[in-house]
KEKE-3310 file (N, C-alpha, C; in steps of 0.2 Angstrom, whole numbers, plus 5000, padded with zeros to 4 digits):
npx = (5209:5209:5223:5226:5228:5240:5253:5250:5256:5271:5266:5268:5257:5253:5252:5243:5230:5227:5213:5211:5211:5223:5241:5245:5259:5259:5248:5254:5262:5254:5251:5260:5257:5252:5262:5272:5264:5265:5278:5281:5273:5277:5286:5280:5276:5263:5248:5237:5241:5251:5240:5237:5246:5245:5233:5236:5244:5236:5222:5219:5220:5212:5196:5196:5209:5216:5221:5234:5245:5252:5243:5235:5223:5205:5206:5220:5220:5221:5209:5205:5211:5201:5190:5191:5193:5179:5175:5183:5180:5166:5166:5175:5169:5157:5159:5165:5176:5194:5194:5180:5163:5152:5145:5129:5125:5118:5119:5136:5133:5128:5137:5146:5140:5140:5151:5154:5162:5170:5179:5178:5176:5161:5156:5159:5151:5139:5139:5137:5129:5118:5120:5116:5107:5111:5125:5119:5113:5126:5133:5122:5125:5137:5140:5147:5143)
npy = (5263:5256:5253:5241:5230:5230:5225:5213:5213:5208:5195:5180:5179:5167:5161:5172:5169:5157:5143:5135:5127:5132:5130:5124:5130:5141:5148:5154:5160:5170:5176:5184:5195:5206:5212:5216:5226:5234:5237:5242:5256:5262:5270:5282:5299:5306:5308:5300:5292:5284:5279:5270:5264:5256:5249:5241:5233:5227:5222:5207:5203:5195:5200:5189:5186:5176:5178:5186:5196:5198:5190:5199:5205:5210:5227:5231:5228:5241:5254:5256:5246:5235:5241:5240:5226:5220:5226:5223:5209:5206:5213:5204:5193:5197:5196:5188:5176:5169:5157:5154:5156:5173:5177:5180:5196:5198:5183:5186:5195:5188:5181:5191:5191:5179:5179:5189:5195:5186:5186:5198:5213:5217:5229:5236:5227:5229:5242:5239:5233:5243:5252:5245:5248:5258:5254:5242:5251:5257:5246:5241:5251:5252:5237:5225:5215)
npz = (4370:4358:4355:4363:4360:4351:4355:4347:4335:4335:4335:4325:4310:4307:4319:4325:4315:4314:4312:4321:4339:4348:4351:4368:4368:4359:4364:4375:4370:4362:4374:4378:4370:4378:4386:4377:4369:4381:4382:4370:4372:4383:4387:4384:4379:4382:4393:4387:4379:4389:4398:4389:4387:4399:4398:4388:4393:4406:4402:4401:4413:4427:4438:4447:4449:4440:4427:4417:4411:4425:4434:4444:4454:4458:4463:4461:4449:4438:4434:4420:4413:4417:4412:4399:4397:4398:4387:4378:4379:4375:4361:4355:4355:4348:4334:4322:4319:4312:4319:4327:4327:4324:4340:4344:4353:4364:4369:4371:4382:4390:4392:4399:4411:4417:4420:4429:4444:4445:4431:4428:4435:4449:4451:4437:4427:4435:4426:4414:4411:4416:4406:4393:4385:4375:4373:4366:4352:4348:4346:4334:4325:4322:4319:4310:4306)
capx = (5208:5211:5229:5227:5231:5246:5256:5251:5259:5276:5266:5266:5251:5250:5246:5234:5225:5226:5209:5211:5213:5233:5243:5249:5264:5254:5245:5259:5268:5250:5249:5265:5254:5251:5270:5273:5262:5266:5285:5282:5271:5277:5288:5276:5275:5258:5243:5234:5248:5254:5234:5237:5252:5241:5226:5238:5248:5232:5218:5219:5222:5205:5196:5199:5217:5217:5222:5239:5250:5255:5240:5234:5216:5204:5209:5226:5220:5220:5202:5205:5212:5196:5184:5194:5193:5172:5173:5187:5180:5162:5168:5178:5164:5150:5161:5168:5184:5195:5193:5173:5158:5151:5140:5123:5125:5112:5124:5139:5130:5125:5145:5149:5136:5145:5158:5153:5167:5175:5184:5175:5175:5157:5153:5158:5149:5133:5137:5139:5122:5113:5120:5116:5102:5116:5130:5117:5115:5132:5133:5120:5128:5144:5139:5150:5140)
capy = (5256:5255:5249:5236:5223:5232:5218:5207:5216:5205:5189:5178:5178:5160:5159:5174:5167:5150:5143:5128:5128:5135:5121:5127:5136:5143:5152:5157:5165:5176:5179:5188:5203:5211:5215:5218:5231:5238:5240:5247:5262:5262:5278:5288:5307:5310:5304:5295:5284:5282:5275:5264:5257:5251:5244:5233:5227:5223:5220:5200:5202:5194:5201:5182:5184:5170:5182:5188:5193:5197:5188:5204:5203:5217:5232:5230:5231:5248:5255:5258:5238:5233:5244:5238:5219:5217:5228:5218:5203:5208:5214:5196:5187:5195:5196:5183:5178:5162:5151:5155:5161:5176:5176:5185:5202:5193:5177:5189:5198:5183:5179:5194:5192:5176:5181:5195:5194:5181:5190:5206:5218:5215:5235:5239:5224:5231:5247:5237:5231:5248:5257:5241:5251:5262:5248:5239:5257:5259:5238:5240:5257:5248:5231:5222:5206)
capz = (4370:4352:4357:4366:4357:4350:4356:4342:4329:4337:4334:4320:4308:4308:4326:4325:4313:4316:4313:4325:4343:4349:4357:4374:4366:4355:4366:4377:4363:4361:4379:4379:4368:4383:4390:4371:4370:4385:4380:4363:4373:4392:4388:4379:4385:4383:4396:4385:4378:4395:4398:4383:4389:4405:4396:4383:4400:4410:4399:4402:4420:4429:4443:4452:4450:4435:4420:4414:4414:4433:4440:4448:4457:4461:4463:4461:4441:4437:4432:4413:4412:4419:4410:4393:4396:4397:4382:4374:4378:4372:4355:4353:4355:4344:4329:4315:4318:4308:4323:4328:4326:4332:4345:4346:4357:4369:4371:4373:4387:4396:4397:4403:4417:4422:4424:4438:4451:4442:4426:4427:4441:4449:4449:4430:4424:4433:4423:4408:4410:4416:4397:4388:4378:4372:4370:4359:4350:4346:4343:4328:4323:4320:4317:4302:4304)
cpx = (5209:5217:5229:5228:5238:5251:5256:5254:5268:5273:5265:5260:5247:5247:5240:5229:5224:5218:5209:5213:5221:5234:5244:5254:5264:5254:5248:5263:5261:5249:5255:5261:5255:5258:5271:5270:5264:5274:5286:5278:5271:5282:5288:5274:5268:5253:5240:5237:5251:5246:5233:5242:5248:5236:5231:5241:5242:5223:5215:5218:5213:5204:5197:5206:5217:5219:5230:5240:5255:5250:5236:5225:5213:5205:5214:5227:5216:5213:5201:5207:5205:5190:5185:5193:5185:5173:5178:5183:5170:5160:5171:5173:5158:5153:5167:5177:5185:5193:5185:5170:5157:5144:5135:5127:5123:5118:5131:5136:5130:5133:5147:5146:5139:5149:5159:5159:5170:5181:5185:5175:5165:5154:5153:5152:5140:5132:5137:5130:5116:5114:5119:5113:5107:5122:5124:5115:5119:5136:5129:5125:5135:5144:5145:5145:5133)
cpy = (5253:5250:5245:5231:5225:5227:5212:5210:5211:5198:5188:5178:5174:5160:5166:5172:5160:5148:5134:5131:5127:5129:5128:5132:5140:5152:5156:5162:5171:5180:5186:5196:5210:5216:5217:5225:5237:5242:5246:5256:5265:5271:5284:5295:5310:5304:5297:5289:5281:5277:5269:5260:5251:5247:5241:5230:5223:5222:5212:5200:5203:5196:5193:5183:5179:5174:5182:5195:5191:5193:5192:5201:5210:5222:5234:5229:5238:5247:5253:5249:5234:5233:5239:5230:5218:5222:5227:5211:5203:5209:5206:5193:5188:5197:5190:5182:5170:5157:5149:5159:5165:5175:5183:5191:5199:5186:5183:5193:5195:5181:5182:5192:5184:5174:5187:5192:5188:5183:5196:5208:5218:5223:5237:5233:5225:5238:5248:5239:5238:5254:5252:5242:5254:5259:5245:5246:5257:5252:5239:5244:5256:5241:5230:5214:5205)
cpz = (4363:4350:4361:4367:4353:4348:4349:4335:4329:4334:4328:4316:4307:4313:4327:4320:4310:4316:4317:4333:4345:4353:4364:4372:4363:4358:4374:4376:4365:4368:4380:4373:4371:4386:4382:4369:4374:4384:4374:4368:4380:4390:4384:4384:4386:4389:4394:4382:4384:4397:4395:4384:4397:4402:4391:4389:4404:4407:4400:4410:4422:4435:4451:4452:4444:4429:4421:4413:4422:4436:4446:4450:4460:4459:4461:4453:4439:4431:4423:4411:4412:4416:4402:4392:4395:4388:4376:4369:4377:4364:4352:4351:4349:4337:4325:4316:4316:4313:4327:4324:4329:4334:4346:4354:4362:4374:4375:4379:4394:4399:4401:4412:4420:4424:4429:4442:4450:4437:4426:4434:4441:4447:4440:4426:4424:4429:4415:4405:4410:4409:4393:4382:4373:4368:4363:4354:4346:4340:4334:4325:4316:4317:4311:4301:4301)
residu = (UNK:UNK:UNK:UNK:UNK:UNK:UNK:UNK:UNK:UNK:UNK:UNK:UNK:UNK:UNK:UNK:UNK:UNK:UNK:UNK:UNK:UNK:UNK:UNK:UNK:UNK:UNK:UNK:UNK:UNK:UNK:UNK:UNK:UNK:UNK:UNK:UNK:UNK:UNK:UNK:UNK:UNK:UNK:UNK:UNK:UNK:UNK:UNK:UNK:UNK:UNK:UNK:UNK:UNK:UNK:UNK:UNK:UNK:UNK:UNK:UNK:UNK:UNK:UNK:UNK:UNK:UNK:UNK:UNK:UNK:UNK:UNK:UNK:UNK:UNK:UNK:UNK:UNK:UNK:UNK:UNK:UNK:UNK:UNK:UNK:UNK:UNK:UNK:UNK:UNK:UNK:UNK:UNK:UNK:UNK:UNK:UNK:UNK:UNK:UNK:UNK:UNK:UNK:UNK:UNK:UNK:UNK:UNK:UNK:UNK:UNK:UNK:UNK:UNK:UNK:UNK:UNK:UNK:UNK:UNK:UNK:UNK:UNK:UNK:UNK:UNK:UNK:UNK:UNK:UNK:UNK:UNK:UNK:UNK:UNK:UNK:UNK:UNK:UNK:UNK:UNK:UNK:UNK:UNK:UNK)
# end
């Protein structure tokens, strides 16, 4: 999962670290991370770079079908995408970035939850929540904030 973002290593630094909200083309341009990632690692011969090339291509991809890049829903986003997005988009939130603040662990939590069967797959999200002693564990551990 480290790779995941990969892809942005193609995008400007301007728009990654833009401390203002991306216009539309903007944020078009960053969407394209994911396919980017995916090219630089689609024909890796080992297992886990072939895994790494799935979780940078469907990582954004929502369990409604609303994500990126294909629109996928479900099932139809391979596990390892699924598992990687709550704990993407967990990560995002409770640390510092040019354009926010971070969000309390707690706050970060409460989004994942509602986003149950919305963003997130509704099983991982309850498996999110049943290791959460350990995720916050690991959260201080690591903390940079």
């Amino acid at each position: 999962s480290v790779l995941h973002d990969l892809g942005k290593i193609a995008i400007d630094d301007q728009i990654l670290n833009k401390p203002a909200k991306l216009s539309d083309e903007e944020f078009e341009l960053i969407k394209t991370h994911t396919t980017r990632g995916y090219e630089i690692l689609k024909n890796s011969q080992t297992e886990l770079l072939k895994m790494a090339a799935t979780i940078a291509y469907t990582h954004h991809e929502n369990w409604d079908g609303s994500g990126y890049p294909c629109g996928l829903q479900k099932e139809q986003i391979p596990l390892e995408g699924r598992v990687v997005a709550i704990c993407d988009v967990f990560d995002a939130l409770t640390y510092n970035r040019c354009y926010k603040k971070a969000w309390s662990a707690h706050e970060a939590a409460n989004f994942i939850q509602e986003q149950k069967a919305k963003k997130f797959d509704p099983k991982l999200v309850d498996i999110f929540f049943e290791s959460f002693d350990e995720i916050m564990t690991i959260f201080r551990n690591y903390s940079e904030n």
